[in-house]
C-alpha positions in Angstrom: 105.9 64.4 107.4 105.5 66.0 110.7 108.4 67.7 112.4 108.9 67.4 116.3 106.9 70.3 117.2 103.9 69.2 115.2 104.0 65.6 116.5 104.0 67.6 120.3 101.1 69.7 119.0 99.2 66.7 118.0 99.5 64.9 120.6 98.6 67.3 123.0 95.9 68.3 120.4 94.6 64.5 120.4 94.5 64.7 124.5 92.6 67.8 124.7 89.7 66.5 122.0 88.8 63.6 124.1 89.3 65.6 127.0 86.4 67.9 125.5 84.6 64.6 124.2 84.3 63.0 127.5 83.5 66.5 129.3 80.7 67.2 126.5 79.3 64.0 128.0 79.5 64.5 131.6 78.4 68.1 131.0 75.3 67.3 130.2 74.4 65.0 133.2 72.3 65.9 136.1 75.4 64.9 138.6 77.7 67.9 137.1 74.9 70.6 136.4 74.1 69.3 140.7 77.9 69.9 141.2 77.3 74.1 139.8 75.0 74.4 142.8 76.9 76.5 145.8 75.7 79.1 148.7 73.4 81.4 147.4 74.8 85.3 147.5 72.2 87.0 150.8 72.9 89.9 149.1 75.1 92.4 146.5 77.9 93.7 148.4 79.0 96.2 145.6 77.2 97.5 142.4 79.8 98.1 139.7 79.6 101.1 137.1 77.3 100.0 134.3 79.2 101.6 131.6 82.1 99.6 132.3 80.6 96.9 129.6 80.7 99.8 127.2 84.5 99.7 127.4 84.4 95.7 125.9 81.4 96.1 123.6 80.1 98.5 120.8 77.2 99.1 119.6 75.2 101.2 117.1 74.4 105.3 119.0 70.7 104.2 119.0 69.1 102.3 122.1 67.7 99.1 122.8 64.0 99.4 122.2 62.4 97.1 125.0 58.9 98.6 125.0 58.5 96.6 121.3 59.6 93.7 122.5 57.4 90.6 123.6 58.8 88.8 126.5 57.0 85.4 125.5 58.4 85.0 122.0 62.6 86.6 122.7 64.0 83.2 123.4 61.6 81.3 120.6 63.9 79.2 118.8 62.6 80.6 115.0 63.0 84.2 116.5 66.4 85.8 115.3 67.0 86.4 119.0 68.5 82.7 119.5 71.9 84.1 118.6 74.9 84.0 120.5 75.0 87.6 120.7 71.8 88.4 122.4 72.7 85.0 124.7 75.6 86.9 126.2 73.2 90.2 127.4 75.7 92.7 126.2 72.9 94.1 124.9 71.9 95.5 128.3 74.4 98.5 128.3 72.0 100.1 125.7 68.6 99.7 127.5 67.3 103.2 128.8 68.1 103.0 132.7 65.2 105.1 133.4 62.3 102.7 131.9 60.6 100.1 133.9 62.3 97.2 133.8 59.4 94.2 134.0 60.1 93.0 130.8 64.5 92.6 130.8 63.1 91.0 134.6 60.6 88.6 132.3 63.0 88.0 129.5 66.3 86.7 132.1 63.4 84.7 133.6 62.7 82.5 130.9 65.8 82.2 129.8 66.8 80.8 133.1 64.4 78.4 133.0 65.3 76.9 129.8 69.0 77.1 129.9 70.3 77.4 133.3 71.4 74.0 132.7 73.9 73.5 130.9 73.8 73.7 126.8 76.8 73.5 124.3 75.2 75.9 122.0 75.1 78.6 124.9 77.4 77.8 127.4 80.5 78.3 125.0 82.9 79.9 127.0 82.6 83.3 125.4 78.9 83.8 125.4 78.9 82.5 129.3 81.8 84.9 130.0 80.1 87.6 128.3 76.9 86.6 129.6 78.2 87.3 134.1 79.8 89.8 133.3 76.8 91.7 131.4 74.4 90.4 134.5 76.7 91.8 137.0 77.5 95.1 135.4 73.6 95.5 135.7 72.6 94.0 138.9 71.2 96.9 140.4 69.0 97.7 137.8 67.5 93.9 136.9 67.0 93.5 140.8 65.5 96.8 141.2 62.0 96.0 143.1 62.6 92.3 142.3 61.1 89.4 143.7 62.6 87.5 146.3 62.1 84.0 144.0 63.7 85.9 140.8 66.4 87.2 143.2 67.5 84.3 144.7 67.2 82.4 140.9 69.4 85.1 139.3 71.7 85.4 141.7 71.9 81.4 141.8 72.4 81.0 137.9 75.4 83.5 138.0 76.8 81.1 140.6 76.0 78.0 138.5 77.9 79.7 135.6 80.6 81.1 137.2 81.1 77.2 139.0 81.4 75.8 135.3 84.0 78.7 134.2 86.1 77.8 137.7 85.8 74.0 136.9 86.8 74.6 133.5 89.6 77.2 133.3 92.6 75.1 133.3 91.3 73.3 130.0 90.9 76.6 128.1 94.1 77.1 125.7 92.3 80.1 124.0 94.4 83.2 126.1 91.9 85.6 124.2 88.9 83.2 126.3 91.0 83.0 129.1 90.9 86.6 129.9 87.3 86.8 129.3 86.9 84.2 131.8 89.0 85.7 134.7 87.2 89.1 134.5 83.9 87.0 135.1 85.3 85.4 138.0 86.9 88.7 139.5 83.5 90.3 139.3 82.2 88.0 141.2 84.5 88.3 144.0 84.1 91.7 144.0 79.8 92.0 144.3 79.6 88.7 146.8 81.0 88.5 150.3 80.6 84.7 150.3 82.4 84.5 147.0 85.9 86.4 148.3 87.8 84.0 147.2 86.4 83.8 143.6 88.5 87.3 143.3 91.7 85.5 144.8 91.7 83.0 142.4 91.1 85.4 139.6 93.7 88.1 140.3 96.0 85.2 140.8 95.6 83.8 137.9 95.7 87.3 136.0 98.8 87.7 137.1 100.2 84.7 135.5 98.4 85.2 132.4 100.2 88.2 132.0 103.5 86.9 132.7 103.1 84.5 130.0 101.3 86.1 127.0 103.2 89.7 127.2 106.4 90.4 126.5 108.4 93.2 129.0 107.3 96.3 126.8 103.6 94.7 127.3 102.8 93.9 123.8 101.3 90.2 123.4 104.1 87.7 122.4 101.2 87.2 119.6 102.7 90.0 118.2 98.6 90.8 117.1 97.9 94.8 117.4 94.0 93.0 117.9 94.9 91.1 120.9 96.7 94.0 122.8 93.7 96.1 122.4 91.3 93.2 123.2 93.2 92.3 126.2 93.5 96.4 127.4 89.9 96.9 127.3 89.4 94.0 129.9 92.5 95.2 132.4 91.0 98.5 132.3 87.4 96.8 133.4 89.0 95.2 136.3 90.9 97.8 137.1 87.9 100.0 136.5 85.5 97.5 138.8 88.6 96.4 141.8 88.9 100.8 142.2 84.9 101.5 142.4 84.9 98.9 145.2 87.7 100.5 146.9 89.3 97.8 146.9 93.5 97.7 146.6 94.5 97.8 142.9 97.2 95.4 142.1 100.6 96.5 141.3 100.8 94.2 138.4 98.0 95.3 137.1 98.9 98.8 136.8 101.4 98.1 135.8 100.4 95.8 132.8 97.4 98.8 132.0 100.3 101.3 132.0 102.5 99.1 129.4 99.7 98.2 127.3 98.3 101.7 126.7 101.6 103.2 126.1 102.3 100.3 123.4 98.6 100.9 122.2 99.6 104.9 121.6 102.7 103.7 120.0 101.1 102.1 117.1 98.1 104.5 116.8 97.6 105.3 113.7 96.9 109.0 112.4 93.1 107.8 111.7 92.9 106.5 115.1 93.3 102.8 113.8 95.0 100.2 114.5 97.7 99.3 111.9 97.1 96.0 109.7 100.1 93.7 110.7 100.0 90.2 112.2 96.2 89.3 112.6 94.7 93.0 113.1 91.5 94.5 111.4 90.2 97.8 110.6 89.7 98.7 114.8 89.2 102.2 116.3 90.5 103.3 119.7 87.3 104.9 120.5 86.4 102.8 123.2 89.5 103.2 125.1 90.5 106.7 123.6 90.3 108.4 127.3 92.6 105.9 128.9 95.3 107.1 126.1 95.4 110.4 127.1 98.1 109.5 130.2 100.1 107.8 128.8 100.8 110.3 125.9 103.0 112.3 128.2 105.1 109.8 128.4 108.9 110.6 126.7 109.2 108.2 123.8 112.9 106.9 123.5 112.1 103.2 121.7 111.6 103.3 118.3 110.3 99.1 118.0 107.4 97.9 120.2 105.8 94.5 119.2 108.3 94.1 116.5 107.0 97.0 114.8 109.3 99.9 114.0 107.9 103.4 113.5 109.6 106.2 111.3 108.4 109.3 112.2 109.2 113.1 110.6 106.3 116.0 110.1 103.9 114.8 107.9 105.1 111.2 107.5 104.6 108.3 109.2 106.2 104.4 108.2 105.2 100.6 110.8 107.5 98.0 109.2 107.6 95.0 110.5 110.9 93.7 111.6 110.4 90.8 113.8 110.3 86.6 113.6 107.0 85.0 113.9 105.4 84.8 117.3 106.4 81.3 119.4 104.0 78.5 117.8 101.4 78.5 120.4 101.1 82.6 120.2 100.8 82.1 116.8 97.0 81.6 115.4 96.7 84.9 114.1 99.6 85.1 112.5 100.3 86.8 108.7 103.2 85.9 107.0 104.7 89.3 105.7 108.0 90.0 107.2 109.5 93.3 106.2 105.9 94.5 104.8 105.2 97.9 105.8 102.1 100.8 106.1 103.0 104.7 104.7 100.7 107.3 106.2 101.1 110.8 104.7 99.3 113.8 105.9 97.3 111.5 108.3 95.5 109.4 105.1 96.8 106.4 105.0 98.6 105.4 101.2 100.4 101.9 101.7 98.4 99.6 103.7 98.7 95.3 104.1 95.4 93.6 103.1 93.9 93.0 106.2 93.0 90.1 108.6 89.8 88.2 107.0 88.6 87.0 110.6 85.3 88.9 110.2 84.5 87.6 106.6 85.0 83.9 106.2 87.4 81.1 107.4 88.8 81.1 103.1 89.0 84.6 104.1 91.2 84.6 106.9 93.4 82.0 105.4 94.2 84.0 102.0 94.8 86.6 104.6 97.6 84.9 105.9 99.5 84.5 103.0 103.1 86.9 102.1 101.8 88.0 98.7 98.7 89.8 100.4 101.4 92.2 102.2 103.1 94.9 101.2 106.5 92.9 100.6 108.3 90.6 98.8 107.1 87.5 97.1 109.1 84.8 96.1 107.5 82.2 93.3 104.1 82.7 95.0 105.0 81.1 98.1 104.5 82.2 101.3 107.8 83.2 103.7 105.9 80.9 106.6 104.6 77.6 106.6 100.9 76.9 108.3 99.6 73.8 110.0 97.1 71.7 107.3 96.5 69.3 110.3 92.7 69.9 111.1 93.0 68.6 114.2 95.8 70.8 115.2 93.8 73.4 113.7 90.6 72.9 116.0 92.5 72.8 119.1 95.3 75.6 118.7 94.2 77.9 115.9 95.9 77.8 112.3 99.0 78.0 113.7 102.7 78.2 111.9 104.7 75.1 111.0 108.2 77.0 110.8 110.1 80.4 111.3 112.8 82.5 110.1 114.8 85.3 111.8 116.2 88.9 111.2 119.5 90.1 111.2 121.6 93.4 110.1 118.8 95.6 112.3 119.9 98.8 112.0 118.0 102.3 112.1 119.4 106.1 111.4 118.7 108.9 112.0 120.7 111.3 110.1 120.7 115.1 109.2 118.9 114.2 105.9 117.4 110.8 106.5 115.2 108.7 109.3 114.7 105.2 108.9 116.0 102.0 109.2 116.7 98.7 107.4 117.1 94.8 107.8 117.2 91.7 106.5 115.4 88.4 106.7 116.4 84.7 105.9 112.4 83.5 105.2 113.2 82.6 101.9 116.6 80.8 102.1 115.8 77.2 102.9 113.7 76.8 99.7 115.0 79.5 97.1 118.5 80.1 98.6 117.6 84.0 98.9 117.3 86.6 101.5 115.6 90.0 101.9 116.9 93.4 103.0 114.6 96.2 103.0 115.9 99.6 103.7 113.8 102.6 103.9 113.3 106.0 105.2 112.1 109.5 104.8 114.3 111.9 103.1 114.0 114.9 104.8 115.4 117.7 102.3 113.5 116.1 99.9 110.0 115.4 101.7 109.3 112.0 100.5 109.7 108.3 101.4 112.3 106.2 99.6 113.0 102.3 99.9 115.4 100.1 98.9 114.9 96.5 98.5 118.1 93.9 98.2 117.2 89.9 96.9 120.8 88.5 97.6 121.1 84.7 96.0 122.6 83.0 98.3 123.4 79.7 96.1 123.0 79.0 92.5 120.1 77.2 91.3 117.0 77.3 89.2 115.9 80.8 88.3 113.3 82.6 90.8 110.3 84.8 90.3 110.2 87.7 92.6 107.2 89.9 93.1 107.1 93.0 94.8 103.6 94.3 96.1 102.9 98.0 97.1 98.7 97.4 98.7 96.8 100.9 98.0 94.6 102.5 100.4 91.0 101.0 98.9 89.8 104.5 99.4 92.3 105.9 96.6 93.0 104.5 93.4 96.2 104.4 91.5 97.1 104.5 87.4 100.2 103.5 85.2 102.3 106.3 84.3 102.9 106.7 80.7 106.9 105.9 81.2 105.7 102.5 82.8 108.1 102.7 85.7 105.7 104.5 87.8 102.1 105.2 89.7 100.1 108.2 89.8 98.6 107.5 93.4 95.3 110.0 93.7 94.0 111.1 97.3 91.7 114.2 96.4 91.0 116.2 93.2 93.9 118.6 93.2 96.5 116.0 95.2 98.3 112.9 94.1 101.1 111.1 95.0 104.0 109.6 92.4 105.5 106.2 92.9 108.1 105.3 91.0 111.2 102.8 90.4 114.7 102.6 88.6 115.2 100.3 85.6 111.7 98.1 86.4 108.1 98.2 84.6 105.5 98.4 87.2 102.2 96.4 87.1 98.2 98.0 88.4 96.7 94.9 89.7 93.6 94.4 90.8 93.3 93.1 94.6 91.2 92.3 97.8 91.0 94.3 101.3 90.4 92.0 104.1 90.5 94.5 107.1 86.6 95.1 107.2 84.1 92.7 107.9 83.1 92.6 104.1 85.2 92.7 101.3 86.5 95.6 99.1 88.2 96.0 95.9 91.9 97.4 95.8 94.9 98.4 93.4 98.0 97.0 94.3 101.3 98.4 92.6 103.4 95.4 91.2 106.7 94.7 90.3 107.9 91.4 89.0 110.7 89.6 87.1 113.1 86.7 87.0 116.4 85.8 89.1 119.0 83.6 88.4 122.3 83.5 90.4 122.8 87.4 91.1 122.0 89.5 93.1 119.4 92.6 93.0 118.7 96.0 94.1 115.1 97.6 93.6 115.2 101.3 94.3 111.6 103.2 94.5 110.6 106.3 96.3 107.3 107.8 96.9 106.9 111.7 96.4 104.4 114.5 96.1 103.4 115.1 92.7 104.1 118.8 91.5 
């Protein structure tokens, strides 16, 4: 049966498919493609910075080798080059600015006469996106010594496609799109005179998208690590692009930069990664790594940003998650695994979650989602969070969540001989009668992290399986200790880690790693067992060996 919400969701999802059904239609028909046309820009008021597209895309060191490419055969439909990643141009920012550029002139040329109508397969709002802002971040070099009749076509088609995004926007219920979009449109307020009011509408529009997808520290009510660095990189381009035209900066978004980056340093991890919580993926800061440096002058006095705490003493470093899920429509990204946490020692990473499986496969991504692929408790190998099965649902809004939970009894220290904190969850109480309290912290006389987990059984009932899950780094292996209540964690030859835990026999199992866009074999420590109508404390502690 569906519950309130989902009846909403599938209603509004059933609106927006025939929406998209009766737009695929009229897309395609020569009176919308004659509704793109507008005034044709006389000329480019303002060349932005190139490298600016670096700051959204990567790319391998070496360059774009356009003197062994054939103009005539790049768009043929056999050719590997019909992907949507050499549709969208990024490509550009590693051609060699100092080569003539005939061909990238010859190349845009064809493919504007053979898609600057529109085409589903090319036209997706991400590749189109993609594709004005990569034209306009190289203007100056694909007009160098152009023709007038390839000028005024160019200059045209970015019009045409910037028309459909404008047209379009209000449809798009994809925030992570969205943003793509407006930084499109802003650019092109910013380069033409006659389209001013193209960067109105944009910044405008910016500004409410922020107000609705961050939360007042400026970390996405997504509660996705992926998101906030996704959504930094393109502030920082229009911030980067509205400065170089000496135009005014808006407050807001200065603000919103100066939020984000703070909350980006925040979660940094030692490796210069982003942390694996909520929908995020094995991600460097590289890109963005100069923009950091600012804000790490900044006085830290929160401890929680995103819903992520952050333990903190010399060598050691603890994110546990101590938040309810993200709102439903926030929530496509989503991994079930309240109270799971990451343990960095000595800047290596030792206790990691399993990843986000968006860059393997849609199975992938789904077993991503799941509680038993975090670092935390398991109950009868269910999942704390519910997910949407409806496909239609799916399609429109992302695999979102069908139900939530909360925390309660938040409480950190930060004592002479201990920093940490603890709290507890009610995810597992509707269906098992059972809630979860986690406590942990770094003892600091004795230089070694220690956790305390509590299954209190709320009401009697059937007995319950619990499973505790402690996910290894997949670059280090772990082994059974011969008393069978611990792990012998190894990072290098000569240094190893000891996990152990009272009164319980531990388990090496063999996992998956989901962060990478392929993926990888793991060890994860288990602990497992039986509950009937008591309660139960697990103690465990993770210490240098000696």
């Amino acid at each position: 049966m569906f519950g309130l919400k989902s009846v909403y969701f599938y209603l509004i999802a059933c609106q927006i498919t025939l929406i998209k059904l009766f737009k695929k239609i009229y897309f395609s028909s020569k009176n919308y493609n004659k509704s793109l046309e507008s005034v044709i820009p006389q000329q480019v008021y303002h060349s932005p910075n190139p490298f600016l597209l670096s700051i959204i895309k990567t790319y391998k060191k070496q360059s774009f080798k356009i003197n062994e490419i054939d103009p005539n055969i790049f768009w043929l439909e056999d050719n590997k080059n019909s992907s949507k990643e050499i549709h969208n141009f990024s490509w550009l920012t590693l051609l060699d600015r100092k080569t003539d550029n005939r061909k990238i002139k010859k190349i845009i040329y064809i493919w504007m006469l053979k898609n600057s109508k529109y085409k589903r397969s090319i036209w997706d709002t991400s590749t189109l996106s993609t594709r004005v802002i990569s034209w306009i971040l190289n203007i100056d070099f694909i007009l160098n010594n152009s023709t007038f009749d390839f000028r005024n076509n160019f200059l045209s088609c970015i019009i045409r496609q910037t028309n459909h995004l404008k047209k379009n926007i209000k449809f798009e219920k994809n925030y992570v799109k969205k943003i793509e979009i407006l930084t499109a449109i802003i650019l092109t307020g910013i380069v033409f005179k006659e389209y001013k009011d193209n960067y109105e509408l944009g910044i405008k529009e910016l500004e409410t998208l922020v107000k609705i997808f961050f939360n007042k520290d400026g970390f996405p009510l997504s509660r996705n690590p992926n998101d906030l660095l996704l959504f930094s990189k393109y502030l920082i381009l229009c911030k980067e692009a509205i400065k170089d035209s000496q135009k005014y900066v808006p407050e807001f978004l200065e603000d919103i930069i100066e939020n984000s980056l703070f909350c980006l340093n925040f979660i940094k991890t030692p490796d210069g990664q982003l942390p694996l919580f909520n929908g995020s993926t094995v991600t460097d800061l590289n890109q963005i790594e100069k923009y950091l440096g600012d804000t790490r002058k900044k006085k830290v006095l929160v401890k929680t940003i995103g819903g992520l705490f952050k333990i903190k003493h010399k060598s050691h470093l603890v994110f546990i998650d101590i938040e309810s899920p993200p709102p439903k429509k926030f929530s496509k990204s989503y991994q079930s695994g309240p109270l799971s946490f990451e343990y960095f020692l000595d800047d290596i990473k030792i206790i990691t979650n399993s990843g986000f499986g968006v860059n393997i496969s849609k199975k992938a991504e789904t077993l991503s989602r799941l509680s038993v692929c975090q670092s935390t408790l398991n109950l009868n190998d269910t999942s704390v969070t519910k997910f949407e099965k409806n496909e239609l649902i799916n399609k429109v809004f992302g695999n979102s969540i069908k139900n939530s939970f909360r925390f309660y009894d938040q409480e950190t220290r930060d004592e002479d001989n201990r920093i940490g904190c603890l709290a507890t969850n009610n995810g597992y109480e509707k269906n098992f009668g059972c809630e979860h309290k986690r406590e942990i912290y770094i003892d600091k006389d004795q230089d070694c992290l220690k956790g305390i987990d509590h299954i209190f059984k709320k009401k009697d009932g059937y007995p319950v399986r619990y499973n505790f899950r402690f996910y290894i780094n997949p670059k280090l292996n772990a082994v059974k200790t011969m008393g069978g209540n611990g792990a012998l964690i190894q990072i290098s030859k000569n240094k190893s880690l000891l996990f152990t835990i009272k009164d319980e026999i531990i388990e090496i199992e063999k996992s998956i790693f989901f962060g990478n866009k392929k993926f990888l074999d793991n060890t994860c420590i288990s602990i497992s067992g039986n509950l009937v109508n008591k309660n139960k404390s697990f103690i465990w502690e993770i210490k240098k060996n000696v």
